[in-house]
mmCIF entry with sequence, helices, sheets and N, C-alpha, C, O atoms, coordinates in Angstrom:
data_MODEL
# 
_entry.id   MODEL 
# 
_entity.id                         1 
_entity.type                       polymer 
_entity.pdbx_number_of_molecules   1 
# 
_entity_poly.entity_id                      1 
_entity_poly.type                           'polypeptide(L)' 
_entity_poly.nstd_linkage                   no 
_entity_poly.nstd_monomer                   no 
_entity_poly.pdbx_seq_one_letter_code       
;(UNK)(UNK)(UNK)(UNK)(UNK)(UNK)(UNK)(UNK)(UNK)(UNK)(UNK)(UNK)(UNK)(UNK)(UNK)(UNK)
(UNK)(UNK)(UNK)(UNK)(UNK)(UNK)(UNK)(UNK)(UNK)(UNK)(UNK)(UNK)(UNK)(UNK)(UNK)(UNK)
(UNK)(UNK)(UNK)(UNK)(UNK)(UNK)(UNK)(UNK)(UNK)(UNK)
;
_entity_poly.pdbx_seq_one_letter_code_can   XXXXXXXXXXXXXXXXXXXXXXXXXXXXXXXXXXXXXXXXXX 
_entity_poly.pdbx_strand_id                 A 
# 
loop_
_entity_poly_seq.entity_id 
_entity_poly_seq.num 
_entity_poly_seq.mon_id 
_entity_poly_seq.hetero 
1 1  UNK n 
1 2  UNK n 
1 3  UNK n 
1 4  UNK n 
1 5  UNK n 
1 6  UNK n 
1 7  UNK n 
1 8  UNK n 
1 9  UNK n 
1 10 UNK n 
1 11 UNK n 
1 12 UNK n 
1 13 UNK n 
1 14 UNK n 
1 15 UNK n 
1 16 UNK n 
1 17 UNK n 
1 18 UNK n 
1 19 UNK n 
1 20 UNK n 
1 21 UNK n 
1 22 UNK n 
1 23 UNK n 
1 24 UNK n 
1 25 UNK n 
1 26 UNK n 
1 27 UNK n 
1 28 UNK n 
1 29 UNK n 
1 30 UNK n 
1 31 UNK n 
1 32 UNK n 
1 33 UNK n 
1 34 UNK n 
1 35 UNK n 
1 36 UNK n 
1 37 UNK n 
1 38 UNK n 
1 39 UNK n 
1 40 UNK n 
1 41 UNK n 
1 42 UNK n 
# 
_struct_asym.id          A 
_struct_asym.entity_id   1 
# 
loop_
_struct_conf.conf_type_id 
_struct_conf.id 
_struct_conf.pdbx_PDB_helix_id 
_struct_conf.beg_label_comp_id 
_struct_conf.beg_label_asym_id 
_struct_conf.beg_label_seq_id 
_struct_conf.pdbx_beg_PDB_ins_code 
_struct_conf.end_label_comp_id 
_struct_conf.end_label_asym_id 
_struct_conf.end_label_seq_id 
_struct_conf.pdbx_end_PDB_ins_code 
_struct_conf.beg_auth_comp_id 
_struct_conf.beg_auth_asym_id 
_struct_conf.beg_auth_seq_id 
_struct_conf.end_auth_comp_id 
_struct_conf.end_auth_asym_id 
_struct_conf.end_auth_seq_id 
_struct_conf.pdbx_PDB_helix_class 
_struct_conf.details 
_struct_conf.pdbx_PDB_helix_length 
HELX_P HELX_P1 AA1 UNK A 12 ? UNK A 18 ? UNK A 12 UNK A 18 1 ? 7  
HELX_P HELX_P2 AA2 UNK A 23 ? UNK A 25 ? UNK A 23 UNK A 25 5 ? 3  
HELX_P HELX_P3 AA3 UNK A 26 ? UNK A 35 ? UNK A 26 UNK A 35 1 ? 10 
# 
_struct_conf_type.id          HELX_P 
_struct_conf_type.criteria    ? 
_struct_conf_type.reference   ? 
# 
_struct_sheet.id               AA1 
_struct_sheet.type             ? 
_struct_sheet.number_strands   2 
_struct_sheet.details          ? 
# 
_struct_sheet_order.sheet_id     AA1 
_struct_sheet_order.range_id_1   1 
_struct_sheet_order.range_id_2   2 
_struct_sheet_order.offset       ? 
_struct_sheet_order.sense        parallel 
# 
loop_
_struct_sheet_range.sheet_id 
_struct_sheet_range.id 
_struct_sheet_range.beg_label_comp_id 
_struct_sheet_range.beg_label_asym_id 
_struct_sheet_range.beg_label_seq_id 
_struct_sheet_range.pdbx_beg_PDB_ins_code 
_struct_sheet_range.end_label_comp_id 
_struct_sheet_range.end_label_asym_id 
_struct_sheet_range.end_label_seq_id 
_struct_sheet_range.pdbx_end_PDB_ins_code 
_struct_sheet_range.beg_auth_comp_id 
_struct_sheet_range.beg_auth_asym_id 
_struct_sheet_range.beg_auth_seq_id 
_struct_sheet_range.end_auth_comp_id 
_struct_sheet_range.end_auth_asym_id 
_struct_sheet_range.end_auth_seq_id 
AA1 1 UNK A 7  ? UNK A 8  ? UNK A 7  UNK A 8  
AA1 2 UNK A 38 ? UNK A 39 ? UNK A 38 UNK A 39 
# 
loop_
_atom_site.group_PDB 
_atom_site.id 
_atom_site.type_symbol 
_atom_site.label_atom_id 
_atom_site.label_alt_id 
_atom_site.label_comp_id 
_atom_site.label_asym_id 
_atom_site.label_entity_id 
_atom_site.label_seq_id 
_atom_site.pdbx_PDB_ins_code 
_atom_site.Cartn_x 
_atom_site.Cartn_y 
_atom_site.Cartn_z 
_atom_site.occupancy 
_atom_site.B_iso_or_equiv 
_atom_site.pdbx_formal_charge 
_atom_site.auth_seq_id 
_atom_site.auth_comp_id 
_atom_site.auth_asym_id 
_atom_site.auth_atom_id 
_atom_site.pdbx_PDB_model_num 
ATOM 1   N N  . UNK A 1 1  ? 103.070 -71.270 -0.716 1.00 0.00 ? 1  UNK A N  1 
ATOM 2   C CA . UNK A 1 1  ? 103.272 -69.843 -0.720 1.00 0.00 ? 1  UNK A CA 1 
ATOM 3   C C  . UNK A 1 1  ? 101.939 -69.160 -1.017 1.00 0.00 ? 1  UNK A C  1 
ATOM 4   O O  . UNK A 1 1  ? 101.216 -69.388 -1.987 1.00 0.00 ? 1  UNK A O  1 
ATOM 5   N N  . UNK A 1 2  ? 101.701 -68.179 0.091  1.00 0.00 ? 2  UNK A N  1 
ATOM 6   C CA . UNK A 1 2  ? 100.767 -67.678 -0.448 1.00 0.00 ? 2  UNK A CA 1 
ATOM 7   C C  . UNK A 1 2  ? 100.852 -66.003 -1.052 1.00 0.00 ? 2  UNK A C  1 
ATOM 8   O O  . UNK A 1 2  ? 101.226 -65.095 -0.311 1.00 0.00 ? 2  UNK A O  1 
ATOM 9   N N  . UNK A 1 3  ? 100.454 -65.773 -2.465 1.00 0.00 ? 3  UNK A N  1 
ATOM 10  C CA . UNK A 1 3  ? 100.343 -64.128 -3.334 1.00 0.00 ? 3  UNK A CA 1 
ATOM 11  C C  . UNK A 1 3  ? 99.252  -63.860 -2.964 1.00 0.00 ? 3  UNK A C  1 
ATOM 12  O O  . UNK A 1 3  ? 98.193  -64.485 -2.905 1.00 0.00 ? 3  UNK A O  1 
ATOM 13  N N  . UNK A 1 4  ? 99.632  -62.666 -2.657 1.00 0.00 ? 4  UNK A N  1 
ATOM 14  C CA . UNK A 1 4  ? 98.457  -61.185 -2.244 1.00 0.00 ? 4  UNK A CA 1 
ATOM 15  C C  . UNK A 1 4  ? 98.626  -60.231 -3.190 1.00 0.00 ? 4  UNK A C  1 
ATOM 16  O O  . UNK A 1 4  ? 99.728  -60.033 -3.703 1.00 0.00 ? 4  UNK A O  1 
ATOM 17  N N  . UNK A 1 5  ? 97.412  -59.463 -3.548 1.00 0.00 ? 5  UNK A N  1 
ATOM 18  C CA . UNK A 1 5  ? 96.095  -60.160 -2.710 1.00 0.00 ? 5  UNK A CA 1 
ATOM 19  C C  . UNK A 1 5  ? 94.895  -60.645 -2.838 1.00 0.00 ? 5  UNK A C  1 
ATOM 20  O O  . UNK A 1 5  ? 94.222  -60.317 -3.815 1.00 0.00 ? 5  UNK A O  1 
ATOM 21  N N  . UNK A 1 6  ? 94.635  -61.101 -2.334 1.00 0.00 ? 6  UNK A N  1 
ATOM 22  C CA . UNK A 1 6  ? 93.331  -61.930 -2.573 1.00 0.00 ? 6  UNK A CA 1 
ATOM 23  C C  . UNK A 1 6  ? 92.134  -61.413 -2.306 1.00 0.00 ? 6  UNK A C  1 
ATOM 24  O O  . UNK A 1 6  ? 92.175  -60.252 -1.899 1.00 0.00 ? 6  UNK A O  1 
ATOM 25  N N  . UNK A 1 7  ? 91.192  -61.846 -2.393 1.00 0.00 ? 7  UNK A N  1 
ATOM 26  C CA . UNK A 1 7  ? 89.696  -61.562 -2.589 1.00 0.00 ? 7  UNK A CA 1 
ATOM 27  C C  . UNK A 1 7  ? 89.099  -62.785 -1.784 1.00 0.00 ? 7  UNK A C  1 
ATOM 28  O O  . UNK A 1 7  ? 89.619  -63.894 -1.660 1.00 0.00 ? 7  UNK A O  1 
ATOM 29  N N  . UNK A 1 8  ? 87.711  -62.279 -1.183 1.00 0.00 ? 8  UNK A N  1 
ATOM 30  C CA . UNK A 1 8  ? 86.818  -63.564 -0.650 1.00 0.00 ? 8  UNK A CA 1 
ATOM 31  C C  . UNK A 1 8  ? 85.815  -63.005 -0.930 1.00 0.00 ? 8  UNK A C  1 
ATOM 32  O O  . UNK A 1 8  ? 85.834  -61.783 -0.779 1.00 0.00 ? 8  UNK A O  1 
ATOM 33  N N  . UNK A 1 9  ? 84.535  -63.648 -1.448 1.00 0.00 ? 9  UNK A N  1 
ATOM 34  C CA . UNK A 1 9  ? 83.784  -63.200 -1.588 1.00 0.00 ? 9  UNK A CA 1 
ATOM 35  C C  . UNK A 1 9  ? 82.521  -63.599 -1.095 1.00 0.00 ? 9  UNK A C  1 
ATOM 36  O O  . UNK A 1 9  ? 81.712  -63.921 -1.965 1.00 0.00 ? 9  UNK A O  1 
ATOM 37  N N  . UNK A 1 10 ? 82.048  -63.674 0.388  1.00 0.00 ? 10 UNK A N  1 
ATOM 38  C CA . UNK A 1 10 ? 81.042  -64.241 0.976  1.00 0.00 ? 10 UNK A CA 1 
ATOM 39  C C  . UNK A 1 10 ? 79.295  -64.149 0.665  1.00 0.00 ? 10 UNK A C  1 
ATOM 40  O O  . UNK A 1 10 ? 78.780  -63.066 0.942  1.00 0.00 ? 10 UNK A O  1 
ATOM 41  N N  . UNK A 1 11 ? 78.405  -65.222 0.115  1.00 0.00 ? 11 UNK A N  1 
ATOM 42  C CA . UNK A 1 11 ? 77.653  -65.311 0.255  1.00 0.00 ? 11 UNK A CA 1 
ATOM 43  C C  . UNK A 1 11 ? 76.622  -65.412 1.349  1.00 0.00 ? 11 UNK A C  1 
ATOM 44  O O  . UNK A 1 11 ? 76.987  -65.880 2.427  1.00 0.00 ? 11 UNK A O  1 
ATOM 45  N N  . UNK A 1 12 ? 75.292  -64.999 1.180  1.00 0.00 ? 12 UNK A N  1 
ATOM 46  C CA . UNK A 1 12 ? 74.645  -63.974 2.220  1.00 0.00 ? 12 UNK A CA 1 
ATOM 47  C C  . UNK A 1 12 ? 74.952  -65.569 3.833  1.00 0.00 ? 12 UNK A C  1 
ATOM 48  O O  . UNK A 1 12 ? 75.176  -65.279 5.008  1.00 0.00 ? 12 UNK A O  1 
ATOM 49  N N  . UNK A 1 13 ? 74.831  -67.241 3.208  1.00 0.00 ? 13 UNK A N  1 
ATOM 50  C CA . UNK A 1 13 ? 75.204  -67.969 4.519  1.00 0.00 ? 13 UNK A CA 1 
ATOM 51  C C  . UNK A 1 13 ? 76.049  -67.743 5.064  1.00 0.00 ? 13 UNK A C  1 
ATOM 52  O O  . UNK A 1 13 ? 76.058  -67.844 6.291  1.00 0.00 ? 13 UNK A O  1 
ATOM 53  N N  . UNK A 1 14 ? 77.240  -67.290 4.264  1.00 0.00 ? 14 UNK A N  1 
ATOM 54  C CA . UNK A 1 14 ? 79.153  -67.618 5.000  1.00 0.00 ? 14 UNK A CA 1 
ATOM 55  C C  . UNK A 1 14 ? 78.697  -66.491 5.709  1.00 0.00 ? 14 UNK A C  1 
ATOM 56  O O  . UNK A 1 14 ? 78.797  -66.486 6.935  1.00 0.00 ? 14 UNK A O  1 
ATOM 57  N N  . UNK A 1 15 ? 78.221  -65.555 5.119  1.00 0.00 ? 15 UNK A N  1 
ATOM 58  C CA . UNK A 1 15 ? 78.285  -63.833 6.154  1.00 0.00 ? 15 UNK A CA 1 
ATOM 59  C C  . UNK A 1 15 ? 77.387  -64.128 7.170  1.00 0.00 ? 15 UNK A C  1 
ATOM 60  O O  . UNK A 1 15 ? 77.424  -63.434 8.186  1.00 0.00 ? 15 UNK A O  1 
ATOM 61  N N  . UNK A 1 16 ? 76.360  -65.291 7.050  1.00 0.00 ? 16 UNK A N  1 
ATOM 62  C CA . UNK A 1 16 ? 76.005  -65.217 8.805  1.00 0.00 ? 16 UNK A CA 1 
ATOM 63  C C  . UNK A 1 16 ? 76.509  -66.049 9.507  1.00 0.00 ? 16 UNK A C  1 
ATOM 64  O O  . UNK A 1 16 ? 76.236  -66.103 10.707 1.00 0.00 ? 16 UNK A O  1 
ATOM 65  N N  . UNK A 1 17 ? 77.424  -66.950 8.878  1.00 0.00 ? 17 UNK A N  1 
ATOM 66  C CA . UNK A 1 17 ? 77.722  -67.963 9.867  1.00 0.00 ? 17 UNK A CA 1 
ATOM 67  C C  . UNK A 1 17 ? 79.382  -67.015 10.037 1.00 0.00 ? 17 UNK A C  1 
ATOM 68  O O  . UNK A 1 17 ? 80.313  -67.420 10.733 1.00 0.00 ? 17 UNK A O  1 
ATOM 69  N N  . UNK A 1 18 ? 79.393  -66.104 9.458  1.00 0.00 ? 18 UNK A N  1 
ATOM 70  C CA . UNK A 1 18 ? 80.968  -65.502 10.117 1.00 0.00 ? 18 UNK A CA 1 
ATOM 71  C C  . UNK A 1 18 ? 80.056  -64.821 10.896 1.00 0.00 ? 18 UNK A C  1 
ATOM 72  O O  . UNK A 1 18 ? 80.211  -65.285 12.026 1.00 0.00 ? 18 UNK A O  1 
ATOM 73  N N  . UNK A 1 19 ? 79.207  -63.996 10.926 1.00 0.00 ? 19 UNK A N  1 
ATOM 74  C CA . UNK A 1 19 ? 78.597  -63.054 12.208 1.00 0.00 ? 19 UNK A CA 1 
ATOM 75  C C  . UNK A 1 19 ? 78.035  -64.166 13.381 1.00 0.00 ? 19 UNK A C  1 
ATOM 76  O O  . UNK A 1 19 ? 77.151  -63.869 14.185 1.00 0.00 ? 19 UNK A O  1 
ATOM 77  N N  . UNK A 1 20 ? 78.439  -64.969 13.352 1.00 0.00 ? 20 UNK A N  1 
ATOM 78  C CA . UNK A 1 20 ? 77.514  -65.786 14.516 1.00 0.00 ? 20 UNK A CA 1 
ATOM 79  C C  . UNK A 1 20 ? 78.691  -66.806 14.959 1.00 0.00 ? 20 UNK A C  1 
ATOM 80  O O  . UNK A 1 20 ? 78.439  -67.639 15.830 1.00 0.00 ? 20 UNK A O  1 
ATOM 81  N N  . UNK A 1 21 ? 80.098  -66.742 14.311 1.00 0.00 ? 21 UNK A N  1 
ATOM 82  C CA . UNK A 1 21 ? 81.150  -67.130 14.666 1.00 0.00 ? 21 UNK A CA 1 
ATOM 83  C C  . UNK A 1 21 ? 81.579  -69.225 14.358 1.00 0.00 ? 21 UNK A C  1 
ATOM 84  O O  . UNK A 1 21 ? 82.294  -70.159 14.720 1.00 0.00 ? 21 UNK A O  1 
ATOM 85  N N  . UNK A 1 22 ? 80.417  -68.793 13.398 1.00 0.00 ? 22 UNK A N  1 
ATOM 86  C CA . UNK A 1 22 ? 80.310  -70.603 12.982 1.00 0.00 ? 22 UNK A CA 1 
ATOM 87  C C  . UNK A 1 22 ? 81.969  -71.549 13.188 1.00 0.00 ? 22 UNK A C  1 
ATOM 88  O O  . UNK A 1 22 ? 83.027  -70.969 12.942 1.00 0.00 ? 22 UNK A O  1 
ATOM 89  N N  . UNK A 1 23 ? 81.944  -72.806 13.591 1.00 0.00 ? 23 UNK A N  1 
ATOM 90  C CA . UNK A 1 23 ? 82.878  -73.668 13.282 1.00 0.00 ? 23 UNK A CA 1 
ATOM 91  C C  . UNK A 1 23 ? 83.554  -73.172 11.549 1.00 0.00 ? 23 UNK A C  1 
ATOM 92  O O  . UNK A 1 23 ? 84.652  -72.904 11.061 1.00 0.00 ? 23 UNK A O  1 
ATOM 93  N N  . UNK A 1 24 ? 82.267  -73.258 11.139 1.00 0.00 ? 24 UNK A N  1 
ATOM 94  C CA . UNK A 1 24 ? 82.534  -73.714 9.442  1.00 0.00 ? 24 UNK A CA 1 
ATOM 95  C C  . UNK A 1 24 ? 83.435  -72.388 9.058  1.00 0.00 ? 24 UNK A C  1 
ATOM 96  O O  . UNK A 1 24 ? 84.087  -72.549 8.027  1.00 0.00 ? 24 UNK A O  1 
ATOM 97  N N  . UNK A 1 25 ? 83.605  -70.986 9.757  1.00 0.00 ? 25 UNK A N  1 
ATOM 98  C CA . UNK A 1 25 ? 83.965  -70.144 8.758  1.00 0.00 ? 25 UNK A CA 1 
ATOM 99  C C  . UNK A 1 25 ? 85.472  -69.808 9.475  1.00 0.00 ? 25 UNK A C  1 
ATOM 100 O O  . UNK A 1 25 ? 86.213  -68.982 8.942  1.00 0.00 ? 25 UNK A O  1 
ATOM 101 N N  . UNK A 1 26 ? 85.854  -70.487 10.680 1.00 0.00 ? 26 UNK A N  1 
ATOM 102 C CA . UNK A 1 26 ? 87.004  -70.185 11.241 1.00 0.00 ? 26 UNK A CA 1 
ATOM 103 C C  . UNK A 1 26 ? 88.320  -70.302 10.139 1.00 0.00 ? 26 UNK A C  1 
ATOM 104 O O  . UNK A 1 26 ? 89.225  -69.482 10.291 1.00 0.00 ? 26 UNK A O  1 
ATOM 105 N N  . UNK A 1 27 ? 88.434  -71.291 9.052  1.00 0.00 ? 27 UNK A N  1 
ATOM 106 C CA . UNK A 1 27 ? 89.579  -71.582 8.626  1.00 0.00 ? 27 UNK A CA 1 
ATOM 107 C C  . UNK A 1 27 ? 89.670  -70.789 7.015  1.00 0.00 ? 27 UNK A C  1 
ATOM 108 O O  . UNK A 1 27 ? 90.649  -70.827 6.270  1.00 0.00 ? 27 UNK A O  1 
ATOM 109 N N  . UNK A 1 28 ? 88.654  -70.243 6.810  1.00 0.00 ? 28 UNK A N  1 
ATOM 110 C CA . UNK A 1 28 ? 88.740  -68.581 6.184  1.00 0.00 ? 28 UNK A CA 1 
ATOM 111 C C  . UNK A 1 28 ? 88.789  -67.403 6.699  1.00 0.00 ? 28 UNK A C  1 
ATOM 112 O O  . UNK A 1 28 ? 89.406  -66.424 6.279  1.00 0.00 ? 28 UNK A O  1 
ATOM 113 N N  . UNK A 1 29 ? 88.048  -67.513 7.736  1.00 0.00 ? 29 UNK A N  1 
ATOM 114 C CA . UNK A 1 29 ? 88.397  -66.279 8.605  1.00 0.00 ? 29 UNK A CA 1 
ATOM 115 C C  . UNK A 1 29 ? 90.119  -66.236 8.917  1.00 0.00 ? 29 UNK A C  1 
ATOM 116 O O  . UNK A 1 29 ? 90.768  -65.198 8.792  1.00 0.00 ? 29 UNK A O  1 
ATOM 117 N N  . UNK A 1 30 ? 90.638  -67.372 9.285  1.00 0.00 ? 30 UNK A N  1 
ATOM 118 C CA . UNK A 1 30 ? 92.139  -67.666 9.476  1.00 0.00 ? 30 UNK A CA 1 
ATOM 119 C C  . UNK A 1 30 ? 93.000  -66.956 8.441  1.00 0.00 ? 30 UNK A C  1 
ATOM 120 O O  . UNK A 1 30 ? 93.901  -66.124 8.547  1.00 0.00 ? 30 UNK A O  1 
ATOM 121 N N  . UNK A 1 31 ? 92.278  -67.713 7.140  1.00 0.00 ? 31 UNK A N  1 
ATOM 122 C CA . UNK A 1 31 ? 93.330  -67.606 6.021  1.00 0.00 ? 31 UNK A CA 1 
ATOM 123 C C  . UNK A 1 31 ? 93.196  -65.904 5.095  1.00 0.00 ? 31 UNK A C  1 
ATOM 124 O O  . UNK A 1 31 ? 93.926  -65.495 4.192  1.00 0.00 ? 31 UNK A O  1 
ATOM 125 N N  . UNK A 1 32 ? 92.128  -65.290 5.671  1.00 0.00 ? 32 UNK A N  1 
ATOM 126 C CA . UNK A 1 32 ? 91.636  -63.873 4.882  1.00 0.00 ? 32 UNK A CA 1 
ATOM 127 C C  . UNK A 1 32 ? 92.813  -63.230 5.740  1.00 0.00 ? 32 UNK A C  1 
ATOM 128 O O  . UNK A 1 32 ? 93.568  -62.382 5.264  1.00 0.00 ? 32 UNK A O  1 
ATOM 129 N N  . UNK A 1 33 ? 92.921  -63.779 7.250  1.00 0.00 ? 33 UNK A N  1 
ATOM 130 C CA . UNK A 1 33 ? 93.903  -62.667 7.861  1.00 0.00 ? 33 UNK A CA 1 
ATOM 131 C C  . UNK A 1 33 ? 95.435  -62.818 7.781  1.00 0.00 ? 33 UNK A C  1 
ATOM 132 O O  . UNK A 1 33 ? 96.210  -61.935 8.148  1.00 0.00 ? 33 UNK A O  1 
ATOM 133 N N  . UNK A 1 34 ? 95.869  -64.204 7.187  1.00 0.00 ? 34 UNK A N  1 
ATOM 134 C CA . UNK A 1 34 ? 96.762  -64.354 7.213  1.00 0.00 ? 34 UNK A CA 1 
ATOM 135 C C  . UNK A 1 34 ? 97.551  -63.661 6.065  1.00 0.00 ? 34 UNK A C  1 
ATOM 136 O O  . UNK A 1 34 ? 98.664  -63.134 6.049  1.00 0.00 ? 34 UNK A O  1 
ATOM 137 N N  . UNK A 1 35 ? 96.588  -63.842 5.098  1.00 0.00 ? 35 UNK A N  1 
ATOM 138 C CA . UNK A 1 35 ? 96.924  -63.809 3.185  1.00 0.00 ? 35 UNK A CA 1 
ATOM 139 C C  . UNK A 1 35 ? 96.690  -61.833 3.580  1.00 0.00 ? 35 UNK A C  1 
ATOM 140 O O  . UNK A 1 35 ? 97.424  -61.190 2.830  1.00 0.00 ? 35 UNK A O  1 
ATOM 141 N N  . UNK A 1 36 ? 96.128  -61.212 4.233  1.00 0.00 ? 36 UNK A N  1 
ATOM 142 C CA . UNK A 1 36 ? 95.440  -59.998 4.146  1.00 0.00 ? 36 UNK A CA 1 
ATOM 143 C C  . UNK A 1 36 ? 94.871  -59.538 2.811  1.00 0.00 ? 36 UNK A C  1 
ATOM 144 O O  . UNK A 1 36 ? 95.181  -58.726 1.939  1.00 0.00 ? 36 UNK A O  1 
ATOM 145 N N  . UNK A 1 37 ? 93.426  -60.847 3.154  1.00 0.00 ? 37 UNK A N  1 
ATOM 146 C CA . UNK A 1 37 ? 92.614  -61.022 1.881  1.00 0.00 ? 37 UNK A CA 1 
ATOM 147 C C  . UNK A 1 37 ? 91.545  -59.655 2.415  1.00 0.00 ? 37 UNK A C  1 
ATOM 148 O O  . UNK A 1 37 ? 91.330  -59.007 3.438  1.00 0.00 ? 37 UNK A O  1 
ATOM 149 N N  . UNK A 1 38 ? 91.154  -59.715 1.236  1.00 0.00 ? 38 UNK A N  1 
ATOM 150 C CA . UNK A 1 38 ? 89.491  -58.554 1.112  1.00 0.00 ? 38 UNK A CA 1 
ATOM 151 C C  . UNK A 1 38 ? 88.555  -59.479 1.121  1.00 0.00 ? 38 UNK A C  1 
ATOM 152 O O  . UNK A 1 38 ? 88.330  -60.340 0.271  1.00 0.00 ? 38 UNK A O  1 
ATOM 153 N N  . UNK A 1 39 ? 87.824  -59.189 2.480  1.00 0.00 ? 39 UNK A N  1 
ATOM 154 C CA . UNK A 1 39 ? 86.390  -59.773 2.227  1.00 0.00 ? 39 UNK A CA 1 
ATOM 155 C C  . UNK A 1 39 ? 85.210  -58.957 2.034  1.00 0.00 ? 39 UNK A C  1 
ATOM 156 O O  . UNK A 1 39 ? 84.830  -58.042 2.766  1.00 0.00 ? 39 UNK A O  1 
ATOM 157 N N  . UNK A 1 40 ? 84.677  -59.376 0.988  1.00 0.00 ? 40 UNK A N  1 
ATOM 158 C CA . UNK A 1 40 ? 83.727  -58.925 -0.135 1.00 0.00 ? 40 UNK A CA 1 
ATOM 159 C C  . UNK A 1 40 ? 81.928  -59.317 0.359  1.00 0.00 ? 40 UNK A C  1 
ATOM 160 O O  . UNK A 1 40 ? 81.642  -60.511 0.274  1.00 0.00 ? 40 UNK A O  1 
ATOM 161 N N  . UNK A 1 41 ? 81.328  -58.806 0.616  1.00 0.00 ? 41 UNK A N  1 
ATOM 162 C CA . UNK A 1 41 ? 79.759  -59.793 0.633  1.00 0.00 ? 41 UNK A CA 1 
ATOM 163 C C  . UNK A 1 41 ? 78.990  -59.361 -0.708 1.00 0.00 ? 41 UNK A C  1 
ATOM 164 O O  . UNK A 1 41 ? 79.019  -58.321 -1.366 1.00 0.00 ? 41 UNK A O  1 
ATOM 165 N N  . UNK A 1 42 ? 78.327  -60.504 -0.846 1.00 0.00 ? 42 UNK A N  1 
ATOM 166 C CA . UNK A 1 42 ? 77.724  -60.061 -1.665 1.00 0.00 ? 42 UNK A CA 1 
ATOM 167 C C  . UNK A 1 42 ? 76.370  -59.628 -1.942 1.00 0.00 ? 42 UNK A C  1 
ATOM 168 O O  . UNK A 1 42 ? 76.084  -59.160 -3.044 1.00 0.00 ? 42 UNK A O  1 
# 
């Protein structure tokens, strides 16, 4: 089960490898939209 809501809080790599559509960030990117998490940079 997942409680909302949540928080993510991306460091300056995760935020480029989500802007550049990395393998690595698909299964947070997944789960921020599923949970309708806040993503945070920092």
């Amino acid at each position: 089960m997942i409680v909302r809501p949540h928080s993510v809080l991306l460091d300056a790599e995760a935020l480029s490898a989500l802007a550049r559509e990395a393998r690595s960030m698909q299964a947070w990117a997944t789960f921020a939209k599923r949970s309708d998490s806040i993503l945070y940079a920092s």
